[in-house]
PDB file as gemmi writes it, atoms N, CA and C in Angstrom:
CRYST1    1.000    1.000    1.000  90.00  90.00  90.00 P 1                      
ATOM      1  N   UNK A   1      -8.362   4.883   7.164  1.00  0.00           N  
ATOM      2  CA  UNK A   1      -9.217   3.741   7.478  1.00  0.00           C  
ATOM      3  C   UNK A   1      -9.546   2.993   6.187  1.00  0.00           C  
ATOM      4  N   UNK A   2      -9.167   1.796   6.327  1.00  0.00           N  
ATOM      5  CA  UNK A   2      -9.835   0.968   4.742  1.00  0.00           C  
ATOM      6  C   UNK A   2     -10.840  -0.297   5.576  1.00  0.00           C  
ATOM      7  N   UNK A   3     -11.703  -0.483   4.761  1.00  0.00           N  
ATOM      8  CA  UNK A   3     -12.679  -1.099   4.565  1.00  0.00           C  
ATOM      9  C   UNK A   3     -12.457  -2.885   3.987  1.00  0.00           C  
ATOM     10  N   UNK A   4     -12.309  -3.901   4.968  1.00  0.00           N  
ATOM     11  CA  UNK A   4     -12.261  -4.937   4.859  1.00  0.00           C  
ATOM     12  C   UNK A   4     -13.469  -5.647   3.687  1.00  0.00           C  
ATOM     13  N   UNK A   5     -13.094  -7.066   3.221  1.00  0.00           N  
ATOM     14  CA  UNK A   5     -14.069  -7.948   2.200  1.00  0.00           C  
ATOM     15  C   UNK A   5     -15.651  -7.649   3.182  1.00  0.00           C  
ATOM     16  N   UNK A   6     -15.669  -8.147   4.356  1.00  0.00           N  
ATOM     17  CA  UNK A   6     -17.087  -7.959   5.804  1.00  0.00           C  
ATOM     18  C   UNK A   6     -16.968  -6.818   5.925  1.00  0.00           C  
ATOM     19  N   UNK A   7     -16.355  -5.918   5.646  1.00  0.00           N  
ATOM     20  CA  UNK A   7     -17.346  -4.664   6.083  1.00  0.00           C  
ATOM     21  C   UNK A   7     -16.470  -4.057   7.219  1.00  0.00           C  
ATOM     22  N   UNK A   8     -15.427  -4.783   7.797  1.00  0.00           N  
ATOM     23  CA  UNK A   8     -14.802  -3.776   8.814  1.00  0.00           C  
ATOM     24  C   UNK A   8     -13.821  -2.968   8.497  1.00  0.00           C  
ATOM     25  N   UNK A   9     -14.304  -1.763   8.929  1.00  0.00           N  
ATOM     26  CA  UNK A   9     -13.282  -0.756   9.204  1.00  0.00           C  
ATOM     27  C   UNK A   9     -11.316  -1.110   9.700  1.00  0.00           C  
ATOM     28  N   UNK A  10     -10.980  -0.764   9.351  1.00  0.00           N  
ATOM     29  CA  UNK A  10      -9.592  -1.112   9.949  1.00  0.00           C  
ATOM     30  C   UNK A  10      -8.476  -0.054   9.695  1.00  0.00           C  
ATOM     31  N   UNK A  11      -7.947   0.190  10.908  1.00  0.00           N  
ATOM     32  CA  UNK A  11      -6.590   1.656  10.682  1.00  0.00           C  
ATOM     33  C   UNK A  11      -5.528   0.731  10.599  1.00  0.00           C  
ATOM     34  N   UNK A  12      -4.710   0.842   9.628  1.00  0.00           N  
ATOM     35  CA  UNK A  12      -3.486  -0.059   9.014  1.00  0.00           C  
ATOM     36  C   UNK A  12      -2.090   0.665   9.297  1.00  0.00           C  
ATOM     37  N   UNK A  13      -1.217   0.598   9.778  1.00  0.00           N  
ATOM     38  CA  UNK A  13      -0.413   1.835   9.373  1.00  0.00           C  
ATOM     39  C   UNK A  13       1.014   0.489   8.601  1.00  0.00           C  
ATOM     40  N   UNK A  14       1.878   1.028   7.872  1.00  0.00           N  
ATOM     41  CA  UNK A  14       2.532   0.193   6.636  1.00  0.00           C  
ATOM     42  C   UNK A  14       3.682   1.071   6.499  1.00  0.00           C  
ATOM     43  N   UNK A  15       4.732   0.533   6.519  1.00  0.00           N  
ATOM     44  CA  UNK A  15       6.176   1.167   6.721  1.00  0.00           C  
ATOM     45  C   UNK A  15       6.483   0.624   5.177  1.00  0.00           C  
ATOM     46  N   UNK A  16       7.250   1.311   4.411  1.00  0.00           N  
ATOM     47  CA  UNK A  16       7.229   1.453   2.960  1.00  0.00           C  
ATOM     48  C   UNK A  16       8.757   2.151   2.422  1.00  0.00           C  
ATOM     49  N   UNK A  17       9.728   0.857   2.660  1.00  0.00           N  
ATOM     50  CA  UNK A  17      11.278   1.487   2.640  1.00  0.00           C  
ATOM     51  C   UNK A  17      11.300   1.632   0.353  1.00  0.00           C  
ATOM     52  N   UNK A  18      11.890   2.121   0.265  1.00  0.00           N  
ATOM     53  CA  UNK A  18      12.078   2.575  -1.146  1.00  0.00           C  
ATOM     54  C   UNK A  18      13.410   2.973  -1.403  1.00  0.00           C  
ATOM     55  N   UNK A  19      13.387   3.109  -2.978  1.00  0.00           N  
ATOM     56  CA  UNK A  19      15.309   3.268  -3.126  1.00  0.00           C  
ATOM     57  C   UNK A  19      15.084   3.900  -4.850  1.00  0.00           C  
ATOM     58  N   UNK A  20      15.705   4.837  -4.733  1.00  0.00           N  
ATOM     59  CA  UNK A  20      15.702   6.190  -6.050  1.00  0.00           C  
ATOM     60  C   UNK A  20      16.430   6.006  -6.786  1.00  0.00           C  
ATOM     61  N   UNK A  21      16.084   5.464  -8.074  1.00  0.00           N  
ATOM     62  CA  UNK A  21      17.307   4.389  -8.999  1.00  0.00           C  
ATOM     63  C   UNK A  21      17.765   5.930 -10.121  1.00  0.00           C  
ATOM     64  N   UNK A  22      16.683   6.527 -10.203  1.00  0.00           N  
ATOM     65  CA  UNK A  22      17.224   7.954 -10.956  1.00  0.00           C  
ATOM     66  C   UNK A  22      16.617   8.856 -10.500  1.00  0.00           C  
ATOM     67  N   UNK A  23      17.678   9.478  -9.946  1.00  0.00           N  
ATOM     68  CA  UNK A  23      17.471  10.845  -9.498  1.00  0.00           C  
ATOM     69  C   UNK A  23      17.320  11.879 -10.421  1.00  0.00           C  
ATOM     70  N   UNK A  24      18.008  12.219 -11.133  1.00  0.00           N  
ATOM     71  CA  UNK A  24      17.344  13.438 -12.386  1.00  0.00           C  
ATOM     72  C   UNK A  24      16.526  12.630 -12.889  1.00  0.00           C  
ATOM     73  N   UNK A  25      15.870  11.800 -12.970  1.00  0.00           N  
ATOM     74  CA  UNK A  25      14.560  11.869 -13.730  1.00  0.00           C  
ATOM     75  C   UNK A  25      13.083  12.324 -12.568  1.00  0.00           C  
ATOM     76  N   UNK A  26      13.603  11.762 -11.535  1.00  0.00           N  
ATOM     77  CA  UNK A  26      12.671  12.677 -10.244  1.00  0.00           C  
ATOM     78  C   UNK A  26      12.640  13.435 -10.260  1.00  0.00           C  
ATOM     79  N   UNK A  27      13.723  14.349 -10.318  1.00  0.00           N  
ATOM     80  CA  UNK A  27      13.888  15.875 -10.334  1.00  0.00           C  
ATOM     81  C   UNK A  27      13.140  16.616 -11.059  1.00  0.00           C  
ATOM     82  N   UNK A  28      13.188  16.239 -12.460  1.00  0.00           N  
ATOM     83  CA  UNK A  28      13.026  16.311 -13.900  1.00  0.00           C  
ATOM     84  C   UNK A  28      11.613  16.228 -14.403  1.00  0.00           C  
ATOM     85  N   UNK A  29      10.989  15.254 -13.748  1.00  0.00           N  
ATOM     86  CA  UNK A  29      10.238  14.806 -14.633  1.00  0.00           C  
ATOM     87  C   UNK A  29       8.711  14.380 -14.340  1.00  0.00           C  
ATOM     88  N   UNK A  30       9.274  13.756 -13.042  1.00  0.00           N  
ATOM     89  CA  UNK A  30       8.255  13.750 -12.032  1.00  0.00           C  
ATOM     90  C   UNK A  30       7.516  14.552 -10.564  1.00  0.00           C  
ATOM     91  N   UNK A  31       6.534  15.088 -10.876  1.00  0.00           N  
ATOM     92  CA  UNK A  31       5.876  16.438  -9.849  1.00  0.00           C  
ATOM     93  C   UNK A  31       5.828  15.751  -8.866  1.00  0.00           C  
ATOM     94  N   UNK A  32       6.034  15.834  -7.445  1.00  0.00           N  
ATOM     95  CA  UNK A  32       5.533  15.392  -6.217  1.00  0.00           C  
ATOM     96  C   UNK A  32       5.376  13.689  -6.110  1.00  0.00           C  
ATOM     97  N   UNK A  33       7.005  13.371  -6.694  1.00  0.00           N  
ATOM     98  CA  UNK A  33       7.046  11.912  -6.516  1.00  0.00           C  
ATOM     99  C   UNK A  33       6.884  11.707  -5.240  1.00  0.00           C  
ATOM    100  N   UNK A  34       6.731  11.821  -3.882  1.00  0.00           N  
ATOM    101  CA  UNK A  34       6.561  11.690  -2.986  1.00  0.00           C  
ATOM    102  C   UNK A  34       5.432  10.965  -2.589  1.00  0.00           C  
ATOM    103  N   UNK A  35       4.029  12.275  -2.780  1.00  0.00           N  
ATOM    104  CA  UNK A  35       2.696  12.338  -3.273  1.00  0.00           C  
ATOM    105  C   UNK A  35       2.371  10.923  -3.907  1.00  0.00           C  
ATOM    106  N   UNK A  36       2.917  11.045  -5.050  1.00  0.00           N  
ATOM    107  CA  UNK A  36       2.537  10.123  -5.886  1.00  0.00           C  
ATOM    108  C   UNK A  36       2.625   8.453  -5.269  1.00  0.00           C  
ATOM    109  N   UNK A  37       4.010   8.585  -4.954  1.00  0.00           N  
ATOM    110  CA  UNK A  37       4.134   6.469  -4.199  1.00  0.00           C  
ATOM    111  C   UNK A  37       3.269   6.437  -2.885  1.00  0.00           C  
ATOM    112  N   UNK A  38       3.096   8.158  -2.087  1.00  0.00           N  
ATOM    113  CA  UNK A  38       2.375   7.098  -1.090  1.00  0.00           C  
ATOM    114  C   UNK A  38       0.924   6.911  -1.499  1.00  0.00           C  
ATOM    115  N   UNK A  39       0.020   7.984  -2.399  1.00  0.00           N  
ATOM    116  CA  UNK A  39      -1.015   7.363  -3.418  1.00  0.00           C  
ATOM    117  C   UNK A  39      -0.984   5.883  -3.550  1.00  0.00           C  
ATOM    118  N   UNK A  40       0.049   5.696  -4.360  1.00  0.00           N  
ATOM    119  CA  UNK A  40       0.189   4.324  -5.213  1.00  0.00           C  
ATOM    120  C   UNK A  40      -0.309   3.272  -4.053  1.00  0.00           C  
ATOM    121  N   UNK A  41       1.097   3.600  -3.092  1.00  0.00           N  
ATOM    122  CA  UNK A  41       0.572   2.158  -1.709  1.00  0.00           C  
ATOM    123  C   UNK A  41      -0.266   2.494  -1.623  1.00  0.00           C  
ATOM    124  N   UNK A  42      -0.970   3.457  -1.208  1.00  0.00           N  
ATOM    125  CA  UNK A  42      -2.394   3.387  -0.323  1.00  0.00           C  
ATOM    126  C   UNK A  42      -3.234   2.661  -1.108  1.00  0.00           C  
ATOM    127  N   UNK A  43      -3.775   3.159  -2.397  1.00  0.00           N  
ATOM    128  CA  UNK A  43      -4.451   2.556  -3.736  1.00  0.00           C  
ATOM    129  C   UNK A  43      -4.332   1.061  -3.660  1.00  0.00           C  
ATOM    130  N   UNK A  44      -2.813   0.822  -3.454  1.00  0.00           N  
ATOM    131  CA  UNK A  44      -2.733  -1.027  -3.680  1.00  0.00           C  
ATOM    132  C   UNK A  44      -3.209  -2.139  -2.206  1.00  0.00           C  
ATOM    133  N   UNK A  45      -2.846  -1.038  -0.916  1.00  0.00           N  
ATOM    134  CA  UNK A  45      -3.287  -1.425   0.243  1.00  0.00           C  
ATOM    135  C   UNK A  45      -4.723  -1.540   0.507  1.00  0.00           C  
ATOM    136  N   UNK A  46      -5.376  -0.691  -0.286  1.00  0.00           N  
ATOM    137  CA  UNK A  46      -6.799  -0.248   0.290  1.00  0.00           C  
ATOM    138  C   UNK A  46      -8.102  -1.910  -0.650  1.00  0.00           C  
ATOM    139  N   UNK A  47      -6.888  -2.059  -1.838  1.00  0.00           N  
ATOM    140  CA  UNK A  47      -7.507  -3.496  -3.035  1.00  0.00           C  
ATOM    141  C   UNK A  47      -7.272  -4.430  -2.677  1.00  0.00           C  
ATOM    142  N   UNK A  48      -5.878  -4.600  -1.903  1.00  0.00           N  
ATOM    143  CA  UNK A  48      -5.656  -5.873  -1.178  1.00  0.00           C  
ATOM    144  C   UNK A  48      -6.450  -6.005   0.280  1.00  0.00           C  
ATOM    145  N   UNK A  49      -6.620  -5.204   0.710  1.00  0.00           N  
ATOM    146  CA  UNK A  49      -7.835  -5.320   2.404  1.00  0.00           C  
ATOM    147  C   UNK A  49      -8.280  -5.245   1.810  1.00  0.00           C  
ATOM    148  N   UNK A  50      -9.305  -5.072   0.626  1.00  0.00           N  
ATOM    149  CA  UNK A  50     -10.923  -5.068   0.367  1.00  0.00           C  
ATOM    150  C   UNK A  50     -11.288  -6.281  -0.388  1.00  0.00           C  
ATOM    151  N   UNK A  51     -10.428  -7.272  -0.361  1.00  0.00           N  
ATOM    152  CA  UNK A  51     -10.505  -8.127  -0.931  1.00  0.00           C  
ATOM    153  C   UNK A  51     -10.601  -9.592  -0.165  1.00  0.00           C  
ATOM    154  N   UNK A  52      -9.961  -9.115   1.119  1.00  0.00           N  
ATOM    155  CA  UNK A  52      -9.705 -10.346   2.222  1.00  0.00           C  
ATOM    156  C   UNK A  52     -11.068 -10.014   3.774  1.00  0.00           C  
ATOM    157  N   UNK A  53     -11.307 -10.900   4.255  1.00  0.00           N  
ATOM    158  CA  UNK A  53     -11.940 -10.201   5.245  1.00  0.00           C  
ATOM    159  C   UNK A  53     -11.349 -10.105   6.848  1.00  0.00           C  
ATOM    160  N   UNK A  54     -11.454 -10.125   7.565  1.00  0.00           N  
ATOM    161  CA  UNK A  54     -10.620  -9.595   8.532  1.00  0.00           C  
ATOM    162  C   UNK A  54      -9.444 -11.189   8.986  1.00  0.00           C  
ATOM    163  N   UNK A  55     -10.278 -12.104   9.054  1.00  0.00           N  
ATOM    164  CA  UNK A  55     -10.062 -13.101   9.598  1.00  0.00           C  
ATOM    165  C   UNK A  55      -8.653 -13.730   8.840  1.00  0.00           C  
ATOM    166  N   UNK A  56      -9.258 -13.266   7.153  1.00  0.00           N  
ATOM    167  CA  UNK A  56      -8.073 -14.109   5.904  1.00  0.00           C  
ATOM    168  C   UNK A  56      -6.992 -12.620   6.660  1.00  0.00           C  
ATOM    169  N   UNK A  57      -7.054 -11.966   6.327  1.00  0.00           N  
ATOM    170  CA  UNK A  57      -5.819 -10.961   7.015  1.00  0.00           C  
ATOM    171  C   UNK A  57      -5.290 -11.379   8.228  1.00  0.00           C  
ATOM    172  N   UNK A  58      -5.947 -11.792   9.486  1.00  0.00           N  
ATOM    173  CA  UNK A  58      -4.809 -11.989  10.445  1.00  0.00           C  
ATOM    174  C   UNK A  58      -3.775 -13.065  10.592  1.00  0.00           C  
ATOM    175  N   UNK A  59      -4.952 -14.270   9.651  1.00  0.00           N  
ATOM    176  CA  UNK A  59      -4.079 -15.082   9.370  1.00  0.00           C  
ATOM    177  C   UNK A  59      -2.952 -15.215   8.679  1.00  0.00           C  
ATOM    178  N   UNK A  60      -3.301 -14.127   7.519  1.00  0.00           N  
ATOM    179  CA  UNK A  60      -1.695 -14.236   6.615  1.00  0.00           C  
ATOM    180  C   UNK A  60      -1.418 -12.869   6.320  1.00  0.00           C  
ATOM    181  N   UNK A  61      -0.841 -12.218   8.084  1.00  0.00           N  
ATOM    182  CA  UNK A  61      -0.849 -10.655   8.111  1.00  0.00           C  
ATOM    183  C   UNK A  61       0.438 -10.309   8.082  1.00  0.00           C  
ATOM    184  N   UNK A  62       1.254 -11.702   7.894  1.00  0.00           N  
ATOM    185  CA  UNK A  62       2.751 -11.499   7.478  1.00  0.00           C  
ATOM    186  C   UNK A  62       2.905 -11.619   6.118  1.00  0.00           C  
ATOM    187  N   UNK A  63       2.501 -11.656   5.014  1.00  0.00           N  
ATOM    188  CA  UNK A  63       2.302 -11.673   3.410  1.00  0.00           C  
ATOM    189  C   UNK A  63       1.691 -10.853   3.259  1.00  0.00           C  
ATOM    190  N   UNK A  64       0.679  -9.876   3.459  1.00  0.00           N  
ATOM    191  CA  UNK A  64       0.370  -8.407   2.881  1.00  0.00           C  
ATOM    192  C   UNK A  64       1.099  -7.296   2.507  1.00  0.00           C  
ATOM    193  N   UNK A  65       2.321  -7.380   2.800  1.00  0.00           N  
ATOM    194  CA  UNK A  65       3.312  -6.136   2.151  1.00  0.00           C  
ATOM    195  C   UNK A  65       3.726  -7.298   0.975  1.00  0.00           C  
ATOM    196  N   UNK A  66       4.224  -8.493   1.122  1.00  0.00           N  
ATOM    197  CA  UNK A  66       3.905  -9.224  -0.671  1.00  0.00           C  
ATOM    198  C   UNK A  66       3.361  -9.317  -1.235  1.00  0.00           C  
ATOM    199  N   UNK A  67       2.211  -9.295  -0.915  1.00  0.00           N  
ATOM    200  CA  UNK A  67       1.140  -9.370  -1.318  1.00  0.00           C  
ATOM    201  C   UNK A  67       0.975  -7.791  -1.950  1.00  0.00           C  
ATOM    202  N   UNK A  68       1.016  -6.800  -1.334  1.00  0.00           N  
ATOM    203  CA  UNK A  68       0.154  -5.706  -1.923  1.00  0.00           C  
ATOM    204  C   UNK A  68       1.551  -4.683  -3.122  1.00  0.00           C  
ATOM    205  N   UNK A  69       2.677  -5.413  -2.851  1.00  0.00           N  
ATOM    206  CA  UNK A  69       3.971  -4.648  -3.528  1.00  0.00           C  
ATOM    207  C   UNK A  69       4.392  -5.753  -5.064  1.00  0.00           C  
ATOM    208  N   UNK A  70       3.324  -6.610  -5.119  1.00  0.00           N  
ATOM    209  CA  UNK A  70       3.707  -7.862  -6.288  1.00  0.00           C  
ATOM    210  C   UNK A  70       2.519  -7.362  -6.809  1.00  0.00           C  
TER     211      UNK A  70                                                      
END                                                                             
């Protein structure tokens, strides 16, 4: 649940395609890269809704994955 600019509650769910440019360094280097990117989106999803209030979101609810991946 993230928390809109007004105060509303909102369950988001966000499909999040990705592409593994080095693999031994995942392997290698990084613990629970998995963990870690869906952290990251959530973190960047949760700044971009808390920033808009419900209304600026439905209106431009087709630019929030540009919005929150730029």
């Amino acid at each position: 649940d993230i928390l809109s600019k007004d105060k509303v509650v909102l369950r988001i769910n966000m499909i999040c395609r990705y592409r593994i440019i080095d693999g031994i360094r995942i392997a290698t280097e990084i613990e629970n890269y998995e963990q870690q990117l869906y952290t990251m989106i959530q973190l960047a999803l949760r700044e971009h809704i808390g920033r808009h209030t419900v209304d600026e979101l439905l209106a431009h609810k087709e630019d929030i994955g540009d919005d929150v991946f730029t």
